[in-house]
C-alpha positions in Angstrom: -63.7 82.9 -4.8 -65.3 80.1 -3.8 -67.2 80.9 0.2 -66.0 78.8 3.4 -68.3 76.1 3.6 -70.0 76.4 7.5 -69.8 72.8 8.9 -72.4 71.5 12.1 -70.5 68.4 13.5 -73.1 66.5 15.3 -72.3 63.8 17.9 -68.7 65.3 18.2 -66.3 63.2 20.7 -62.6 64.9 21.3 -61.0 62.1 19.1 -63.6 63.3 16.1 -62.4 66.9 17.0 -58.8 66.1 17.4 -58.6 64.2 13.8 -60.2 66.4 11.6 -58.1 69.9 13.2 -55.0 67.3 12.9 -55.7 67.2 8.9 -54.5 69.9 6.4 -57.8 70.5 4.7 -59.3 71.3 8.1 -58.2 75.4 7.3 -60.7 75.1 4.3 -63.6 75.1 6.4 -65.1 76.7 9.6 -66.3 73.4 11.8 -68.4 74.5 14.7 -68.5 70.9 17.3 -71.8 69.8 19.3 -71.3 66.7 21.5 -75.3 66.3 21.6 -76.5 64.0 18.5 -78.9 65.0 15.9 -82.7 65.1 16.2 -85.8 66.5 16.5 -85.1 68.5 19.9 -81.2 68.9 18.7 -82.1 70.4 14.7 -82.6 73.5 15.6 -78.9 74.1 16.0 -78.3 73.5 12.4 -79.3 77.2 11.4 -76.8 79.4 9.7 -74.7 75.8 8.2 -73.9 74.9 4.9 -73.1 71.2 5.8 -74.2 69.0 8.6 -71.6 66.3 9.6 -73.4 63.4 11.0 -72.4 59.9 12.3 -74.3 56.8 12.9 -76.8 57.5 15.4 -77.4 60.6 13.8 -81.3 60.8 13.1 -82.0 62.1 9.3 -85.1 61.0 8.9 -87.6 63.0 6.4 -88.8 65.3 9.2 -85.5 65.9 10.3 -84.3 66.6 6.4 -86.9 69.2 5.6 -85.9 71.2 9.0 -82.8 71.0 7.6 -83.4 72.1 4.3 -86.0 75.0 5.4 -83.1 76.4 7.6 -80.3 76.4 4.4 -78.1 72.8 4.5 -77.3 71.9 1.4 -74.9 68.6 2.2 -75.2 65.9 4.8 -71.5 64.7 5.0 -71.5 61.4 6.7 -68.6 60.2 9.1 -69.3 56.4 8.4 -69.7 54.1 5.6 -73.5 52.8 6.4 -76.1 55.4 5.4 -79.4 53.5 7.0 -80.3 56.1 9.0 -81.0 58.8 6.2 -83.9 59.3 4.1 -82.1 59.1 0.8 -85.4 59.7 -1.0 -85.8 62.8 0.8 -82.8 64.3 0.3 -83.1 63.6 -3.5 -86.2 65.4 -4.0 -85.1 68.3 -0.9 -82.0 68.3 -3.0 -79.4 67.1 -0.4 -76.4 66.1 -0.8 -75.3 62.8 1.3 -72.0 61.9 1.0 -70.1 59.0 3.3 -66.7 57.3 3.8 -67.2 54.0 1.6 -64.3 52.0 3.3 -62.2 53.5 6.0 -59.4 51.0 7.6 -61.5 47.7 7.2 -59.1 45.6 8.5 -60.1 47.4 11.9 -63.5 46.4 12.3 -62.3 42.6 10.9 -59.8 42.8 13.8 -62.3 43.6 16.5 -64.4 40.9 15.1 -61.9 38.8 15.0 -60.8 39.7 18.7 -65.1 39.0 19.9 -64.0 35.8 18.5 -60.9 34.5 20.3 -62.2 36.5 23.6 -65.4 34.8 23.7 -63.5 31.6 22.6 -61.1 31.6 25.2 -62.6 33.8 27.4 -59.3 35.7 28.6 -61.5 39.0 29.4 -62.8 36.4 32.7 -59.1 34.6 32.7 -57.7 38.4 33.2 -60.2 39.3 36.1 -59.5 35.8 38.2 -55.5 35.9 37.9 -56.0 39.9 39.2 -57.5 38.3 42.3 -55.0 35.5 42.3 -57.5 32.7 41.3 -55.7 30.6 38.3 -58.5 27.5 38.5 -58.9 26.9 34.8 -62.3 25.4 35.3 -65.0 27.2 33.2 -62.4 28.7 30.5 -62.5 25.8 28.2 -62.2 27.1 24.6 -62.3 25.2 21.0 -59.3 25.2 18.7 -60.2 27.4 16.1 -58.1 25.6 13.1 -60.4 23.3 10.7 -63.4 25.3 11.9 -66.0 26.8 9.9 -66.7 30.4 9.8 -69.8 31.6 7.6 -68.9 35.1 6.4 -72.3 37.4 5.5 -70.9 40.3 3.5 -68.0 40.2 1.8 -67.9 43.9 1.4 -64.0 45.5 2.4 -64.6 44.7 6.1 -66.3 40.7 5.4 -63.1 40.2 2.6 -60.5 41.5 5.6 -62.0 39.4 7.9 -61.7 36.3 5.5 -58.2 36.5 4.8 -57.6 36.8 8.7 -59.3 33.7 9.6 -57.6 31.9 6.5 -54.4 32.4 8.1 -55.6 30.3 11.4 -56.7 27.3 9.2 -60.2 27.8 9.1 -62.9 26.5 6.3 -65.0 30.0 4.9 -68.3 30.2 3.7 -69.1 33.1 2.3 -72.8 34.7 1.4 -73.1 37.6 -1.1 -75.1 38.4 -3.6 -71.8 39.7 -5.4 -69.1 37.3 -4.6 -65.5 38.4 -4.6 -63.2 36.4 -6.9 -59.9 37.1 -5.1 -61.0 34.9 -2.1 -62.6 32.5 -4.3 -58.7 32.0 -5.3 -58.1 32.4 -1.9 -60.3 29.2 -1.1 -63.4 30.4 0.5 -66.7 29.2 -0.7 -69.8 31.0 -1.6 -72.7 29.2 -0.7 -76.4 29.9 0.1 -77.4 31.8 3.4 -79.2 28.5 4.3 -76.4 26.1 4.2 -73.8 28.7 5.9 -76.6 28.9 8.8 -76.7 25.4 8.8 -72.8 24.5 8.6 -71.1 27.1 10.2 -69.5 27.3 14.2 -69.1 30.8 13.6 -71.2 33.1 12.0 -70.1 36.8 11.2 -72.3 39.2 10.0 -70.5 42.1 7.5 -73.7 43.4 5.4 -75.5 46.6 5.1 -79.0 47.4 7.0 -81.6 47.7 4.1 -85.6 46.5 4.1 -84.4 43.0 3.4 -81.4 42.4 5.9 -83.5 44.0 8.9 -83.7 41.4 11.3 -82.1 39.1 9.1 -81.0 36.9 12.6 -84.3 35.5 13.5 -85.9 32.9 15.3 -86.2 31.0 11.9 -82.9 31.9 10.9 -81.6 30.8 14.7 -83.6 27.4 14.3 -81.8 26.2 11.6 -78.2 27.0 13.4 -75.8 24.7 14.6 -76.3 24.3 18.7 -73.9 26.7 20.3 -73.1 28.5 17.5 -71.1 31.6 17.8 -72.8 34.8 16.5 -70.6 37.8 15.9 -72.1 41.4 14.5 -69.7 44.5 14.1 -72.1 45.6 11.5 -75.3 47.2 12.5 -77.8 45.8 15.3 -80.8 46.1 13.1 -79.7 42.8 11.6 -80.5 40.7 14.6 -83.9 40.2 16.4 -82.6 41.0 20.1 -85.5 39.3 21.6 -85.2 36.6 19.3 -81.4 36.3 20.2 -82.5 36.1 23.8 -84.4 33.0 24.0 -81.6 31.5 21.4 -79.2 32.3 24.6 -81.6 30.7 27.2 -81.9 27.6 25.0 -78.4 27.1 24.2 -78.9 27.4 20.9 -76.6 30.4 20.9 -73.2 29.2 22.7 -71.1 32.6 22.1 -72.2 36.2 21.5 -70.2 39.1 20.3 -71.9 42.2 19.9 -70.5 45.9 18.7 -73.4 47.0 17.9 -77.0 46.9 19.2 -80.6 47.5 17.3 -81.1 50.0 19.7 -77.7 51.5 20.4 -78.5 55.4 19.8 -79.8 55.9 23.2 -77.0 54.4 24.8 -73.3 53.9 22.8 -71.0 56.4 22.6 -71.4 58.3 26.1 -70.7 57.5 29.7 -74.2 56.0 31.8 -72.0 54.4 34.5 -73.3 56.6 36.8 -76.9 55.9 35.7 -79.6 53.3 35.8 -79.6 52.0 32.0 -83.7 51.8 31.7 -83.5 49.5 28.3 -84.7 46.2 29.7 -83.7 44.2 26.8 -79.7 45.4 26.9 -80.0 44.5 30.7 -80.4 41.0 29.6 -78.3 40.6 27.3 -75.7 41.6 29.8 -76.6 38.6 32.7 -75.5 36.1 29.9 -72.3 34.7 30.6 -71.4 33.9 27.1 -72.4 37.4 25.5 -69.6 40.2 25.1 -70.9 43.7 23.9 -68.5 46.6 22.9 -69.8 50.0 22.3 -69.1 50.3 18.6 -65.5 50.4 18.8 -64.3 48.5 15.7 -63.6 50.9 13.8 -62.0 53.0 16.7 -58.1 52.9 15.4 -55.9 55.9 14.8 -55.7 54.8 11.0 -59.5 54.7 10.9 -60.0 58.0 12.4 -57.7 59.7 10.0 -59.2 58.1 6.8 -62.4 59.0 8.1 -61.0 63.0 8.6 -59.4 62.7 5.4 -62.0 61.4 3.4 -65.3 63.5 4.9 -63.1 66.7 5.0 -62.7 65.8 0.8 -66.2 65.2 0.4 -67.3 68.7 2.0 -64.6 70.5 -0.5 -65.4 69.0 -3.4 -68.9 69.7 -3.5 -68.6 72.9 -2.1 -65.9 73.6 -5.2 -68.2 72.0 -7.5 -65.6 68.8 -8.5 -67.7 66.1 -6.6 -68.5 62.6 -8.1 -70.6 59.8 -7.5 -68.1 57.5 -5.5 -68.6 58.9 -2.5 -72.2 60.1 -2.4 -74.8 58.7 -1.7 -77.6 61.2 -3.4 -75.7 63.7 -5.7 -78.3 66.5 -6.7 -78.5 67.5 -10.8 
């Protein structure tokens, strides 16, 4: 009989808790919770596991695989699609496992995007806040109609394509940038182009790619030059993409007009947990936060109830089938011989 497969979940909130003892396949496993997130100080909790659970801000880095490995992990089941923040080469010569969730509920994050956009647009979040205190001047909420606009899409991944056929449906022109493009929304109407003429054309500018060696910082100050003046940049992807500093002297020029952030290059020591009763010592967020046209989120997009229960489901599948020996290379990132 095949053993219980021992499972670490690292950076566990209540709602990660709550969705994976909600799901039948939970009984297959014994899942021990630790709210801390993984790293160097943190690894030493991992003894006595077969599987560590991880999530985005997880750190599985090659140090932090070989502790891993010396103490008897066999399987890094992550609880996200994006896999940047593991050592992949590591873990194929350690002889790790890494598993993800390829695509859970993507027309959540293409919602939040899509709500950065008509907040920052319209600006309702500051409309809300002056009708509270019973001020309905209308001066300084001035949107754009968003019909016969154009929105550059980068990534047309399940999250880009979602967020594609949403903004079709309000009337605006897409330009897409992948190196794979997706003939369904070709049919749709969108058109692929070149990442220099969707810089160059585009009001909007949505960024839905992976974070690899050649998308890291792939919102610079070059890439920001050759933008339309007050452009709206929106990223629900991963904050390595854009060049924060970069980004802030775009804002003081008014070369950026809008900013919608979900995510932030340096996010780990912040998102996710409550500082409201702290001093936030990262300088650079600080900033970002006196601009009056910037609106961050704490990586929420994906936070639905659907997406929580994909992501249950489809980790909870990927533990079990390795552990019974039935796993395949959909789902995994490094699959040992």
């Amino acid at each position: 009989m095949t053993p219980t497969p021992r499972v670490a979940m690292f950076s566990a909130q209540h709602y990660d808790i709550q969705s994976f003892k909600q799901h039948p396949l939970y009984e297959q496993i014994d899942l021990t919770s630790f709210e801390t997130s993984l790293g160097p100080k943190t690894v030493s909790l991992c003894q006595n596991f077969d599987v560590l659970c991880a999530f985005v801000n997880d750190c599985l880095d090659n140090s932090i695989l070989h502790q891993l490995s010396d103490q008897g992990v066999k399987h890094i089941a992550l609880r996200c699609a994006g896999f940047n923040n593991v050592d992949t080469a590591a873990a194929k010569e350690l002889g790790l496992a890494v598993s993800r969730v390829p695509a859970y509920s993507p027309e959540a994050v293409a919602e939040h995007a899509l709500a950065l956009i008509m907040t920052l647009n319209r600006k309702t979040h500051k409309a809300y806040n002056r009708v509270r205190e019973g001020n309905f001047n209308l001066n300084g909420l001035l949107g754009f109609t968003l019909h016969n606009k154009k929105v550059g899409i980068v990534g047309t991944g399940h999250i880009g394509a979602a967020l594609a056929r949403l903004l079709t449906g309000f009337g605006c022109e897409i330009y897409c940038y992948d190196p794979y493009p997706d003939d369904a929304l070709i049919k749709q109407g969108v058109v692929y182009t070149s990442l220099e003429t969707l810089f160059k054309e585009c009001h909007i500018i949505s960024l839905h790619c992976p974070l690899n060696e050649q998308s890291h910082h792939l919102i610079n100050a070059e890439s920001l030059a050759s933008m339309r003046d007050g452009v709206m940049l929106i990223n629900t992807s991963r904050g390595g993409l854009i060049d924060t500093h970069a980004v802030i002297e775009a804002l003081k020029k008014h070369k950026i007009g809008y900013l919608g952030l979900d995510v932030y290059e340096m996010e780990s020591e912040l998102f996710f947990r409550d500082h409201s009763s702290e001093i936030i010592q990262d300088d650079v967020f600080e900033r970002l936060q006196t601009f009056h046209n910037v609106l961050i989120t704490g990586h929420q997009g994906f936070f639905t109830a659907e997406a929580l229960d994909q992501i249950a489901e489809v980790t909870l599948q990927n533990i079990l089938a390795l552990n019974n020996g039935t796993a395949d290379d959909s789902r995994f990132v490094v699959l040992p011989d």
